[in-house]
MOPAC internal coordinates of N, CA, C and O (Angstrom, degrees):
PM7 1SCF
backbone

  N    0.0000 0     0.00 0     0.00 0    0    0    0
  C    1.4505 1     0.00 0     0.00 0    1    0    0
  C    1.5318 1   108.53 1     0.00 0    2    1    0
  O    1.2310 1   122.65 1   -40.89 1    3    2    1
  N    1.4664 1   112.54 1   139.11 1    3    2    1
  C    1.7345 1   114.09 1  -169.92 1    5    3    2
  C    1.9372 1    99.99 1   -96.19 1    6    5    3
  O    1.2310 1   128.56 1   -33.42 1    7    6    5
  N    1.5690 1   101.11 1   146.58 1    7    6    5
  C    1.4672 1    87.05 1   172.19 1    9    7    6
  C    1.1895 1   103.69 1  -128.79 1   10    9    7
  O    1.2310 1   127.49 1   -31.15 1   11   10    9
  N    1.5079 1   103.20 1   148.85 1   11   10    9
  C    1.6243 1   100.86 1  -179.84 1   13   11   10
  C    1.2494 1   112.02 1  -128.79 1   14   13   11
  O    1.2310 1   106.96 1   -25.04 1   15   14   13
  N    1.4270 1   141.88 1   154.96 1   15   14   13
  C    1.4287 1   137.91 1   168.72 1   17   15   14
  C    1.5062 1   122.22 1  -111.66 1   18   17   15
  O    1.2310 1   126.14 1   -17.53 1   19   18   17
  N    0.9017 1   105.80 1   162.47 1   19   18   17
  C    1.5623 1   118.16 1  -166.22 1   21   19   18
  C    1.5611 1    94.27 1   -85.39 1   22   21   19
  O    1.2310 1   127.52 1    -5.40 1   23   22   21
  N    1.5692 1   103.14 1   174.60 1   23   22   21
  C    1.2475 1   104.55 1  -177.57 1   25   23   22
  C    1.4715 1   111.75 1   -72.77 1   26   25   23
  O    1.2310 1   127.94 1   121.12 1   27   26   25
  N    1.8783 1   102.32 1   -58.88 1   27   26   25
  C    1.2140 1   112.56 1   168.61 1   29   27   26
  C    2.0698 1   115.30 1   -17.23 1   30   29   27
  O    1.2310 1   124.63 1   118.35 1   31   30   29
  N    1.3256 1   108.71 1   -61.65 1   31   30   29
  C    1.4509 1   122.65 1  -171.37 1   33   31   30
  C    1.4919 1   107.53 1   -63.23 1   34   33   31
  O    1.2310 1   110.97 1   155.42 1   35   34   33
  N    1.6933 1   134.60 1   -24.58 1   35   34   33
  C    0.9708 1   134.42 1  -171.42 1   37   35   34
  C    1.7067 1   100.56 1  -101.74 1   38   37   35
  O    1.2310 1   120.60 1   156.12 1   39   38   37
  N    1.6873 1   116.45 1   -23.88 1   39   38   37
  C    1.8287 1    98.15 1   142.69 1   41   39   38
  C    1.0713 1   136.63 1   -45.77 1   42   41   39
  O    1.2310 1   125.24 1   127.08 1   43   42   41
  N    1.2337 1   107.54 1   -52.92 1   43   42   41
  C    1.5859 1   125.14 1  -151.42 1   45   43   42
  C    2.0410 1    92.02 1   -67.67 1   46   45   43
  O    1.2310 1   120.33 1   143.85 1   47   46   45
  N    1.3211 1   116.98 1   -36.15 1   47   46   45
  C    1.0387 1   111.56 1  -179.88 1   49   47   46
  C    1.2817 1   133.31 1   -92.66 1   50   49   47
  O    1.2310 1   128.83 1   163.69 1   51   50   49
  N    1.6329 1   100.60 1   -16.31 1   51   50   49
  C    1.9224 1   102.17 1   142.06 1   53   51   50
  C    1.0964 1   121.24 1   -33.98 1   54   53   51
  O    1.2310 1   125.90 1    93.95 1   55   54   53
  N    1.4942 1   106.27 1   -86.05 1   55   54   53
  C    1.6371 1   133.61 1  -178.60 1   57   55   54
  C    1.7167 1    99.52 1   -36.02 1   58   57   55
  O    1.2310 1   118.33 1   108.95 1   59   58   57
  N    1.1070 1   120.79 1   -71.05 1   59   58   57
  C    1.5886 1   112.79 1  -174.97 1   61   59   58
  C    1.4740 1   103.74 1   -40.49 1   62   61   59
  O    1.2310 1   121.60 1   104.57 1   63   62   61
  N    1.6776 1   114.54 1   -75.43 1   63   62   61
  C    1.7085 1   109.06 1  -179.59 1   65   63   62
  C    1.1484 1   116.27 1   -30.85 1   66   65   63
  O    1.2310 1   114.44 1   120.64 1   67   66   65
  N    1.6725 1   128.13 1   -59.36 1   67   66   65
  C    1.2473 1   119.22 1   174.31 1   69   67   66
  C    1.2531 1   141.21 1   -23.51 1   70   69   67
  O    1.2310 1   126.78 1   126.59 1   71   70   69
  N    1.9632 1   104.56 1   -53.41 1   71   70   69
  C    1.0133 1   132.43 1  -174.92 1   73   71   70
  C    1.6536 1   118.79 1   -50.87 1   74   73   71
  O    1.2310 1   135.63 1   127.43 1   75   74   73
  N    1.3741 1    87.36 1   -52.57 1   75   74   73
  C    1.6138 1   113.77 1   175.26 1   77   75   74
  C    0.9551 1   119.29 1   -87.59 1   78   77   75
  O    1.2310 1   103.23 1  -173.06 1   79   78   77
  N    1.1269 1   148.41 1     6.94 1   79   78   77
  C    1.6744 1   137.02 1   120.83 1   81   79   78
  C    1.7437 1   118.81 1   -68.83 1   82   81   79
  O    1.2310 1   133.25 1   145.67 1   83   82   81
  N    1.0750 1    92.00 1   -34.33 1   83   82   81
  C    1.3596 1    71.78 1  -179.58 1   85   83   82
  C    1.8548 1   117.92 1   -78.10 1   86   85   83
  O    1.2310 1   121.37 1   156.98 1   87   86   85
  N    1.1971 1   114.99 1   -23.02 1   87   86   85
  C    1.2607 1   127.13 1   139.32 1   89   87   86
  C    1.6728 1   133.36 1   -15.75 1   90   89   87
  O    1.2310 1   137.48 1   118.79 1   91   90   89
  N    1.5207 1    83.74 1   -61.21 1   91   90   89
  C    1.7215 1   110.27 1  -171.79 1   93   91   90
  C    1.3276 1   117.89 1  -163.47 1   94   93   91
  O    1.2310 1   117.13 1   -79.21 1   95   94   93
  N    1.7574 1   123.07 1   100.79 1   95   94   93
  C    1.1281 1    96.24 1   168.41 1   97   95   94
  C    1.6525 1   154.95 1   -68.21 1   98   97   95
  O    1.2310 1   120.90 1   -82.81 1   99   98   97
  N    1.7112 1   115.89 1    97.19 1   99   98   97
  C    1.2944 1   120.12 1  -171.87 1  101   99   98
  C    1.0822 1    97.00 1   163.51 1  102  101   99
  O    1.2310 1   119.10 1   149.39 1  103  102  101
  N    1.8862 1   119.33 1   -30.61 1  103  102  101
  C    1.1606 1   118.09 1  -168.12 1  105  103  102
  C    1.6066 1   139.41 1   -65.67 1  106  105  103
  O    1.2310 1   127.82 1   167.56 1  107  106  105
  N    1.4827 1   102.55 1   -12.44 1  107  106  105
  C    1.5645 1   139.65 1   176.42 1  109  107  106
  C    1.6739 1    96.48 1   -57.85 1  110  109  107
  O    1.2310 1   122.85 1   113.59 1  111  110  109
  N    1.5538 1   112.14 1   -66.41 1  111  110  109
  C    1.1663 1   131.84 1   178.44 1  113  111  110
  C    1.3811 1   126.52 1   -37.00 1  114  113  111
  O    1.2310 1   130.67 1   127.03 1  115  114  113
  N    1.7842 1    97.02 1   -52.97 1  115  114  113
  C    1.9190 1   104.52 1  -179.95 1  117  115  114
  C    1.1702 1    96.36 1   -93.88 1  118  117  115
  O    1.2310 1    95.38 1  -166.93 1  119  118  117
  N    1.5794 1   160.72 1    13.07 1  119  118  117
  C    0.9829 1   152.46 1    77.55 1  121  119  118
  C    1.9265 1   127.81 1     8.27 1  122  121  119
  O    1.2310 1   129.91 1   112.69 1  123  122  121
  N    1.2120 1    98.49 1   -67.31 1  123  122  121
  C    1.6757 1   114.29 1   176.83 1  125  123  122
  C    1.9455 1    96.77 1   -62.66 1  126  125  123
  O    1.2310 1   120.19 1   144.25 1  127  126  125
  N    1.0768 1   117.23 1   -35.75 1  127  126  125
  C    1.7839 1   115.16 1  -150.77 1  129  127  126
  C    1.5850 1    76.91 1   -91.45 1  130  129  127
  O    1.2310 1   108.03 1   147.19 1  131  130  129
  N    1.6775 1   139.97 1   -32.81 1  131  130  129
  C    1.1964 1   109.26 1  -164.59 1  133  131  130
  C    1.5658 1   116.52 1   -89.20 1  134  133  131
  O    1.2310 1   135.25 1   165.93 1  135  134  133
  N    1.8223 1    88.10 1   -14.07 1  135  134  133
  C    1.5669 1    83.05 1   170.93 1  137  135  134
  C    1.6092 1   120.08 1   -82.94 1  138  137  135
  O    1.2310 1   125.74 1   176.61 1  139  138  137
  N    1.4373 1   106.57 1    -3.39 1  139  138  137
  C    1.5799 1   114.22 1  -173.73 1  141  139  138
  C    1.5087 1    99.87 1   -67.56 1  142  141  139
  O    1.2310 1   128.78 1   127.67 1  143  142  141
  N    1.3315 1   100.68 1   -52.33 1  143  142  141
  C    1.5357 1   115.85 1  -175.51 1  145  143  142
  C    1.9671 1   113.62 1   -53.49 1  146  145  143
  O    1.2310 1   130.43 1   129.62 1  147  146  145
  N    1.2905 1    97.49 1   -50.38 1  147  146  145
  C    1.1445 1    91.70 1   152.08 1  149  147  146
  C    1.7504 1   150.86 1     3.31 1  150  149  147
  O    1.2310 1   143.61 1    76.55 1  151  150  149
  N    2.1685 1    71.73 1  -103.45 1  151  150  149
  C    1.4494 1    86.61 1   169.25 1  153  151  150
  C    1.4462 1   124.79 1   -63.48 1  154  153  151
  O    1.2310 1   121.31 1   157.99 1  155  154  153
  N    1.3389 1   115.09 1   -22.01 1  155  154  153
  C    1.4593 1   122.00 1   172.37 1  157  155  154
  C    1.0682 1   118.54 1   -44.64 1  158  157  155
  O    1.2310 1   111.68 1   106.85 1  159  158  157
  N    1.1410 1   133.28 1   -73.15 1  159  158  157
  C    1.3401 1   153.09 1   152.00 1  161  159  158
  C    1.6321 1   125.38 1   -13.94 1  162  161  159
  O    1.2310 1   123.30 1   150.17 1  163  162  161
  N    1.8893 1   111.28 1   -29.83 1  163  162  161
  C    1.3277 1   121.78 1   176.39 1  165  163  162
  C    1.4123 1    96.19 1  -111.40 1  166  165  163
  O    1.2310 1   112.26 1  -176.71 1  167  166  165
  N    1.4993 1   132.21 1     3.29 1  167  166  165
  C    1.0631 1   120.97 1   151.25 1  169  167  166
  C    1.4924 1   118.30 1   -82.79 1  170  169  167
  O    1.2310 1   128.07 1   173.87 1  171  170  169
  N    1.0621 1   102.08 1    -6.13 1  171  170  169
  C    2.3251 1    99.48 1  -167.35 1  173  171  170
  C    1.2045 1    96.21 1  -104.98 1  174  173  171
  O    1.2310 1   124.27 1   143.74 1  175  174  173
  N    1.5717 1   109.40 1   -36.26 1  175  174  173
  C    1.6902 1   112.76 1  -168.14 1  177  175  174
  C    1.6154 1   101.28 1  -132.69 1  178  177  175
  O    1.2310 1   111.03 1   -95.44 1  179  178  177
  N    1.6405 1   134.48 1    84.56 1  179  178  177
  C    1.0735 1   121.09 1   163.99 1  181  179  178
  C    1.3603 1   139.84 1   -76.87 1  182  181  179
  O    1.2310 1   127.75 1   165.66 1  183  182  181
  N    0.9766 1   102.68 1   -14.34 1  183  182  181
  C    1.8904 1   126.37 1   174.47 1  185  183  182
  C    1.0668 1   104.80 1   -94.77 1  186  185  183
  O    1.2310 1   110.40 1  -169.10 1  187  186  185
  N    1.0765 1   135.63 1    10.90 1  187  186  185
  C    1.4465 1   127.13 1   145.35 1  189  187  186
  C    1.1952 1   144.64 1   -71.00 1  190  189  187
  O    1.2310 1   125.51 1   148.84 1  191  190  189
  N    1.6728 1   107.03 1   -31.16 1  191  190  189
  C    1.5208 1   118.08 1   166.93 1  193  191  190
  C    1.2965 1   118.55 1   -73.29 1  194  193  191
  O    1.2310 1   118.79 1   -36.93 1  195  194  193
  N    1.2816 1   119.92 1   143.07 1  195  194  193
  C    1.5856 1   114.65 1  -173.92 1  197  195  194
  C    2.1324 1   102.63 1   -91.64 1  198  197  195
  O    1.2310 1   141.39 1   -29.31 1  199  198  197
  N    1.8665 1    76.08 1   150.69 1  199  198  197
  C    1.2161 1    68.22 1   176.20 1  201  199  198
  C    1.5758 1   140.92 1   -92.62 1  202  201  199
  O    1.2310 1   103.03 1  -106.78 1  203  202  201
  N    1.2087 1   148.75 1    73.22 1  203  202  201
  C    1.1156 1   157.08 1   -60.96 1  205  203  202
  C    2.0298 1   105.01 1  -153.29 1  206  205  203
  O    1.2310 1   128.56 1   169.53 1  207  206  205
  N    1.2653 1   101.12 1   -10.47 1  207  206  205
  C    1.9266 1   105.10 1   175.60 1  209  207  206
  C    1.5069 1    76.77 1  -171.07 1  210  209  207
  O    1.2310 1   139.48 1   -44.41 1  211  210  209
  N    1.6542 1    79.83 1   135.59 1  211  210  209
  C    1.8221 1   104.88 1  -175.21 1  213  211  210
  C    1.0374 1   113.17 1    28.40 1  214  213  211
  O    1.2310 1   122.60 1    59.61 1  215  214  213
  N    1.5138 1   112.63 1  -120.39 1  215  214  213
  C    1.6452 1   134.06 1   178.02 1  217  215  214
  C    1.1480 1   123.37 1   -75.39 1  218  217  215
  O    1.2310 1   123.39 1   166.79 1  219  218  217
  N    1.7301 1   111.11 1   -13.21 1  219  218  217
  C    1.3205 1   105.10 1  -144.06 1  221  219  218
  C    1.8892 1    95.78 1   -99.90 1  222  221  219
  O    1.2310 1   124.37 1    -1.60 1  223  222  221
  N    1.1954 1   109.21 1   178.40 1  223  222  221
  C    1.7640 1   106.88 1  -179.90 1  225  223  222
  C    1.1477 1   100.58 1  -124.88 1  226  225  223
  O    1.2310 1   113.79 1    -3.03 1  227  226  225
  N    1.3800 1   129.35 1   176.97 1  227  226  225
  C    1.4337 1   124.78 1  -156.60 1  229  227  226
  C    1.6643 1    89.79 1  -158.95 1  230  229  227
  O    1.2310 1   128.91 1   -55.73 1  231  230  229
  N    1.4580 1   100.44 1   124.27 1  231  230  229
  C    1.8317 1   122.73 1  -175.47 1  233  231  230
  C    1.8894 1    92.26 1  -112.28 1  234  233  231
  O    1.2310 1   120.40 1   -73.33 1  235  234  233
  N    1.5794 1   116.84 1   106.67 1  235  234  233
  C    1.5128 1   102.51 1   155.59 1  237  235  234
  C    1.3546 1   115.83 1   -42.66 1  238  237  235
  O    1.2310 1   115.83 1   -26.54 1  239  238  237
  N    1.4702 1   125.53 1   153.46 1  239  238  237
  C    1.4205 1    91.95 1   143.15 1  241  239  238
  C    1.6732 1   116.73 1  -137.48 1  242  241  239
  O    1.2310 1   125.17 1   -41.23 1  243  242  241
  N    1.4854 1   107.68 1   138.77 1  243  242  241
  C    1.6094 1   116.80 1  -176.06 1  245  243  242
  C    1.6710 1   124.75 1   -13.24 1  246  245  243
  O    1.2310 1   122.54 1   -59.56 1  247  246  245
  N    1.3344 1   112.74 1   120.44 1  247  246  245
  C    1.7815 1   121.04 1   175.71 1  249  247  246
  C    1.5516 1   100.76 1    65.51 1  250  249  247
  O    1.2310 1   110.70 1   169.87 1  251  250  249
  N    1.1869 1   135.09 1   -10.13 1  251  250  249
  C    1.3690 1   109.95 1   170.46 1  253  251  250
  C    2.0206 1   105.13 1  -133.95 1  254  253  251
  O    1.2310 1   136.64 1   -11.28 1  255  254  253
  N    1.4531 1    85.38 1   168.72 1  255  254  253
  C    1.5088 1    92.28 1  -151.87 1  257  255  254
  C    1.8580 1    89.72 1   -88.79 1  258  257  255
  O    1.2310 1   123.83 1  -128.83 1  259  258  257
  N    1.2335 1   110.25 1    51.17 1  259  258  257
  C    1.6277 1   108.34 1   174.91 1  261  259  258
  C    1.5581 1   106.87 1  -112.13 1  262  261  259
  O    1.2310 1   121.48 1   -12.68 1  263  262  261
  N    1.4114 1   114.78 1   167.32 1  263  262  261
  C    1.5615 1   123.32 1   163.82 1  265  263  262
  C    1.0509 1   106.07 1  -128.13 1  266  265  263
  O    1.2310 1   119.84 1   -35.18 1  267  266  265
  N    1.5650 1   117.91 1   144.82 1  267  266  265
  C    1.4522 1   124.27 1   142.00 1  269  267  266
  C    1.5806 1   125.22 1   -67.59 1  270  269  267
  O    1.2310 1   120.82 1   -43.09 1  271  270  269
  N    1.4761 1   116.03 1   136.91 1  271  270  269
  C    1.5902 1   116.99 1  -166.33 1  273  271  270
  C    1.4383 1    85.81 1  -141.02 1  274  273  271
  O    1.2310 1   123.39 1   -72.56 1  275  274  273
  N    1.8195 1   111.11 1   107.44 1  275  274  273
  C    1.2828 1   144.13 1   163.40 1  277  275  274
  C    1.5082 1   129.26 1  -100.45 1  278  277  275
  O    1.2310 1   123.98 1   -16.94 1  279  278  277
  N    1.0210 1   109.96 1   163.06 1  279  278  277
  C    1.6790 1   107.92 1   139.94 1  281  279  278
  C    1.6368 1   115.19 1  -170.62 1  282  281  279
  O    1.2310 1   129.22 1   -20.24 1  283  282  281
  N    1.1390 1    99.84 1   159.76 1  283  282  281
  C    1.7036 1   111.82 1  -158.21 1  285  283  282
  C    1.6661 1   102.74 1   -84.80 1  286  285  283
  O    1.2310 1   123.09 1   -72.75 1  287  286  285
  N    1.1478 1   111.68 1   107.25 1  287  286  285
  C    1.7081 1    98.27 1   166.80 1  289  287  286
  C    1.6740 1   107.29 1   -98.64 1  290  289  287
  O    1.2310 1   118.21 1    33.93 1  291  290  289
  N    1.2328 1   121.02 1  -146.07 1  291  290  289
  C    1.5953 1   142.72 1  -170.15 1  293  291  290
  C    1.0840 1   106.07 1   -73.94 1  294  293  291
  O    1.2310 1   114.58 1  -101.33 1  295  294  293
  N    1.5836 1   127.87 1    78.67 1  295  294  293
  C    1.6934 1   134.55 1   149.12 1  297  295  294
  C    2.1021 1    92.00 1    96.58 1  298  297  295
  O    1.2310 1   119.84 1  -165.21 1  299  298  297
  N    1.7601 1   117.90 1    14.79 1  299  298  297
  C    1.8943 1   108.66 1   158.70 1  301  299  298
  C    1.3957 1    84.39 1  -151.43 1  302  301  299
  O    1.2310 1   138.95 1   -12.88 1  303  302  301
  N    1.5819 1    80.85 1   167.12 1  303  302  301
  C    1.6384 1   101.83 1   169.55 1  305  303  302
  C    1.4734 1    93.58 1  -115.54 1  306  305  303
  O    1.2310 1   129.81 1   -36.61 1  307  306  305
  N    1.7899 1    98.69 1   143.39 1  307  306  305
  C    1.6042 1   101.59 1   172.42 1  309  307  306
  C    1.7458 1    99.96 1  -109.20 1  310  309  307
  O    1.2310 1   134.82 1   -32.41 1  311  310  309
  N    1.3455 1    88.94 1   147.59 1  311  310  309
  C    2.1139 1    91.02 1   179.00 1  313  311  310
  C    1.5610 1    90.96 1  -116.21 1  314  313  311
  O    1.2310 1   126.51 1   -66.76 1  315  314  313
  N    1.9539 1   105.08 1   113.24 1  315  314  313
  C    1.5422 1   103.98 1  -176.01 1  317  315  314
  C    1.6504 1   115.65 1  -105.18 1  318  317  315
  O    1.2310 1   124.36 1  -169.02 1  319  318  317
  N    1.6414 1   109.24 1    10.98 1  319  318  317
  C    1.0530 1   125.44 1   171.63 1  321  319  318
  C    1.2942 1   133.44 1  -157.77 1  322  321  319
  O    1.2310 1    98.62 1   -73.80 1  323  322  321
  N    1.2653 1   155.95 1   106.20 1  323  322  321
  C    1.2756 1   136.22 1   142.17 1  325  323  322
  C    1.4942 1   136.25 1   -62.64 1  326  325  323
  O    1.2310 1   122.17 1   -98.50 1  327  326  325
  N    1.4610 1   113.44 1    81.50 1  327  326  325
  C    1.4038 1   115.10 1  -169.82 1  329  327  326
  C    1.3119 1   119.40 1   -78.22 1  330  329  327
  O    1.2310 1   122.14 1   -29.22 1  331  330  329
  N    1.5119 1   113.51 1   150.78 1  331  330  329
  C    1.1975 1   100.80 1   171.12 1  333  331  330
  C    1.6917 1   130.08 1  -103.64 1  334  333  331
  O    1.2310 1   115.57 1   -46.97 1  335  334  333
  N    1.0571 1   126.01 1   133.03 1  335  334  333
  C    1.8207 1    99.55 1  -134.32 1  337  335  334
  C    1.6073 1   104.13 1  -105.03 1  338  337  335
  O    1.2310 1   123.39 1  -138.82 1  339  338  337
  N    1.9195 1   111.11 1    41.18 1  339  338  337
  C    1.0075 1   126.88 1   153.78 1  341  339  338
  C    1.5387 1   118.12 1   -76.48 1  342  341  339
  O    1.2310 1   119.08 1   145.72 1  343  342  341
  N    1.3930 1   119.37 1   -34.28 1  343  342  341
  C    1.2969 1   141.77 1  -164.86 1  345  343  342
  C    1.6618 1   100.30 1   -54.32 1  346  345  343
  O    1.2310 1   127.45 1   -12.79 1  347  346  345
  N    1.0638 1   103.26 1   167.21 1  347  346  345
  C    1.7365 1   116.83 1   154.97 1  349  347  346
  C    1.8063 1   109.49 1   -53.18 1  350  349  347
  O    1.2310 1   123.68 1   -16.59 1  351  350  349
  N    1.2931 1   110.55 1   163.41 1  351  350  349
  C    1.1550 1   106.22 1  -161.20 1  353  351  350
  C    1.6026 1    96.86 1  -106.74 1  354  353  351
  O    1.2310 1   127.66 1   166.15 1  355  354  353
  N    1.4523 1   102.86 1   -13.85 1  355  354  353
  C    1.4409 1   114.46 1   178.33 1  357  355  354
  C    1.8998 1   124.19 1   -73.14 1  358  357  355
  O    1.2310 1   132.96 1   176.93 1  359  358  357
  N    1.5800 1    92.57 1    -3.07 1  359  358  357
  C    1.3253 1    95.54 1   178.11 1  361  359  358
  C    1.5104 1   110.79 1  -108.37 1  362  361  359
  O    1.2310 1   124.37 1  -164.07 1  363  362  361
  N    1.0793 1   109.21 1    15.93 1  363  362  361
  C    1.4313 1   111.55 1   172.40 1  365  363  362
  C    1.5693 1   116.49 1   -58.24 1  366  365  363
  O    1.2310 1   117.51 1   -48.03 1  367  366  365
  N    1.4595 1   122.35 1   131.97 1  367  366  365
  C    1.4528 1   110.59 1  -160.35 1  369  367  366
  C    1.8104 1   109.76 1   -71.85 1  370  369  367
  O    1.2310 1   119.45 1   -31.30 1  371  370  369
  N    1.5555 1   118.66 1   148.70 1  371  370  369
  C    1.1694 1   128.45 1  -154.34 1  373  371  370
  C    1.8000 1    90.71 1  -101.29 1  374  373  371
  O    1.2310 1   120.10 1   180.00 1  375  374  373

């Protein structure tokens, strides 16, 4: 199954990397590998995440307080957010 992300989702993971380097330099990086790991994981097993706001499914992901926010259509998964789940709960993508 192919996955693709939205634009929105390929901000959200600027801004986080950003965040975390400037934080720490490297930290952007083990940041990027936990979300790699992640998505890995909703690529092998996508029906595993519950689905948790509207349509969308929700991937913790490891050492940081972010989620992946997907959903599976016809033969990909799209990732339409990486939130960070400090935020308001109201910005969760619609």
């Amino acid at each position: 199954m192919k996955l693709y992300y939205t634009d929105d989702a390929l901000e959200d993971i600027e801004l986080a990397f950003d965040w975390y380097e400037e934080q720490s330099h490297g930290l952007g990086q083990v940041f990027i590998d936990c979300l790699e790991q992640g998505v890995q994981n909703i690529i092998e097993f996508p029906d595993t995440f519950p689905i948790t706001h509207r349509q969308y499914r929700r991937k913790l992901i490891k050492k940081f307080p972010f989620s992946i926010f997907y959903t599976i259509e016809i033969n990909e998964i799209i990732v339409h957010a990486v939130f960070d789940n400090r935020q308001h709960p109201k910005k969760i993508p619609k």
